[in-house]
N, C-alpha and C positions, 0 to 999 in steps of 0.2 A: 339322405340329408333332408331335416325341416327347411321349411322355404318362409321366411317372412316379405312380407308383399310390400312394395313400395309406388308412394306415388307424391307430388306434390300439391300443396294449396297456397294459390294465389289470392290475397286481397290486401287489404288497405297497408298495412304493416310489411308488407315483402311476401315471398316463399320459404313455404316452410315443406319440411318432409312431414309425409304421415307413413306410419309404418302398423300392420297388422299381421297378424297369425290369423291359422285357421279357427282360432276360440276368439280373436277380438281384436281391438286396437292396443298397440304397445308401444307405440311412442310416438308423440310430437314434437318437432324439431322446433330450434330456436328460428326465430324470423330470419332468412339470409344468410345463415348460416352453410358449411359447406355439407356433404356425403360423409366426410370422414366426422362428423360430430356422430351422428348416428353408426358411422361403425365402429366407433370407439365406445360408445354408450352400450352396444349388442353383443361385444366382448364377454361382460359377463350372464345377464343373467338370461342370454338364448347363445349362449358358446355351441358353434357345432350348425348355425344357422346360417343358411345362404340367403341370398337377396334377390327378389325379381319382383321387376317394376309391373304393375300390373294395374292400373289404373279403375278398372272395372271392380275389381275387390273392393278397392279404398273409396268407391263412391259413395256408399250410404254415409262414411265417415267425412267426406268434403260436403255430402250435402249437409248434414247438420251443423258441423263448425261454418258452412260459409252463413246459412240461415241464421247462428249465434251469432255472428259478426253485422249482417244485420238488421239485427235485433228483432229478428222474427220467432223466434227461439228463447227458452228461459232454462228449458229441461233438457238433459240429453239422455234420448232412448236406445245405447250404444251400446253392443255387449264390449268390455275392454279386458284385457289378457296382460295385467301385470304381474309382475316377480319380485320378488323383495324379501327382506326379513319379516319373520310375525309382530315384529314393532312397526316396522314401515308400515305394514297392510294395514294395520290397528291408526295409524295415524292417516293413510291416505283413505279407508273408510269414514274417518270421524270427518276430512274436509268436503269427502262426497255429500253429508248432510248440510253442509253449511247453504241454506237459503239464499237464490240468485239475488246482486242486489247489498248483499250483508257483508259485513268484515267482522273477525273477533280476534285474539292475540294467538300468540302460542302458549302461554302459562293457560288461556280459557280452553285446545286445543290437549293439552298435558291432561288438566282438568278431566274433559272428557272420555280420555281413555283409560283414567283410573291412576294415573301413575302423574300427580302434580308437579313434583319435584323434578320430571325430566324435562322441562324446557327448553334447553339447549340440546336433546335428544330429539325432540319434537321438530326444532329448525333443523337440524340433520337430514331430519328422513322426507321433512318438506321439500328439501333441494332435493332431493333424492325422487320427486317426482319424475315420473318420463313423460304423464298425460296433460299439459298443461292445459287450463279452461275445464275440462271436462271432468278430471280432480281438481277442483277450483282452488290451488294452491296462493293462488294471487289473492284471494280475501281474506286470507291470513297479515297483520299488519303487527308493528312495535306495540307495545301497550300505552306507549304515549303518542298512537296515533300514526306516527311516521313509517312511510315504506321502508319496505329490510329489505335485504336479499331475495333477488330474483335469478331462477337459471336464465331466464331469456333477458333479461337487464330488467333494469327496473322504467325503463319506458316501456315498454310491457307491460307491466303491469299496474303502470298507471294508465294506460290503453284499455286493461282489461277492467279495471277499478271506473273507468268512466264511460264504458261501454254501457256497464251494469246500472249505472244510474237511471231511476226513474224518472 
C-alpha cells in the first residue's frame, strides 16, 4: 500500500491538514476543518492510499506556507504531486503563473489555456483545486471584480487576497 504523509499547520486562520506523497504535496485542507474532509477528497484520485501522520516529511511544506503567511515568502519552491484531468492540470498550471499580488477572471483563465469558451469549465476545475495558496486559485475573481467561490469559504480567500497586498 502507498502511504500519503500527514500533518498539520497552525496559524492565523485555524488548522489545516497538509498532506504529501513521496513526489510532493497533495492537498491542503480547509482551515478547521475535520480528517474526514481529506479522506473523502483521497477517495479518488490516490484510491488504494493509506495515511501516516508524519510530521518530519510535511516540514519543508509548513515551513514555506507558515513563511507565506507571514509574508516572508512570495514564491513557493515546493515539488507538488497532483491528479486530475488534462483540463484540470491545464487550468491549475495557467494559475501557477498568475504573479503573487495579482487577480484576473476565469474568462482571462479560459483565455489562457486556449479554449475561451469554457468558462464555467475553468471554475470547475478551480474548485477542483486540492493545493490551495501554492495553486493560487484564490486570485482568480468575477470579472466584475467580486469574490466567487471558494473550497475554503470565501473568508479565505479574502485572507488570502489581502495577505497578497503590497
Amino acid at each position: 500500500m502507498q502511504i500519503l504523509y500527514v500533518d498539520t499547520l497552525t496559524y492565523t486562520q485555524g488548522d489545516m491538514y497538509l498532506v504529501a506523497s513521496d513526489k510532493g504535496l497533495v492537498y491542503i485542507g480547509t482551515p478547521n476543518a475535520s480528517f474526514e474532509e481529506v479522506e473523502v477528497w483521497a477517495k479518488k484520485p490516490f484510491k488504494g492510499y493509506g495515511f501516516e501522520e508524519n510530521p518530519e516529511k510535511l516540514q519543508p511544506y509548513k515551513a514555506q506556507l507558515t513563511a507565506y503567511f507571514n509574508k516572508e515568502l512570495t514564491e513557493f519552491d515546493l515539488p507538488v504531486h497532483v491528479k486530475g484531468t488534462p483540463f484540470q492540470l491545464a487550468v491549475w498550471d495557467a494559475l501557477k503563473e498568475l504573479p503573487y499580488g495579482t487577480t484576473t477572471s476565469y474568462g482571462n483563465i479560459a483565455q489562457r489555456i486556449g479554449n475561451p469558451k469554457a468558462v464555467r469549465a475553468v471554475g470547475t476545475a478551480i474548485g477542483a483545486n486540492p493545493i490551495l495558496a501554492i495553486i493560487p486559485c484564490h486570485r482568480v475573481i468575477g470579472k466584475n471584480g467580486q469574490l466567487t467561490g471558494f473550497r475554503s469559504g470565501l473568508a479565505m480567500k479574502q485572507f488570502l487576497l489581502e495577505l497578497e497586498q503590497v
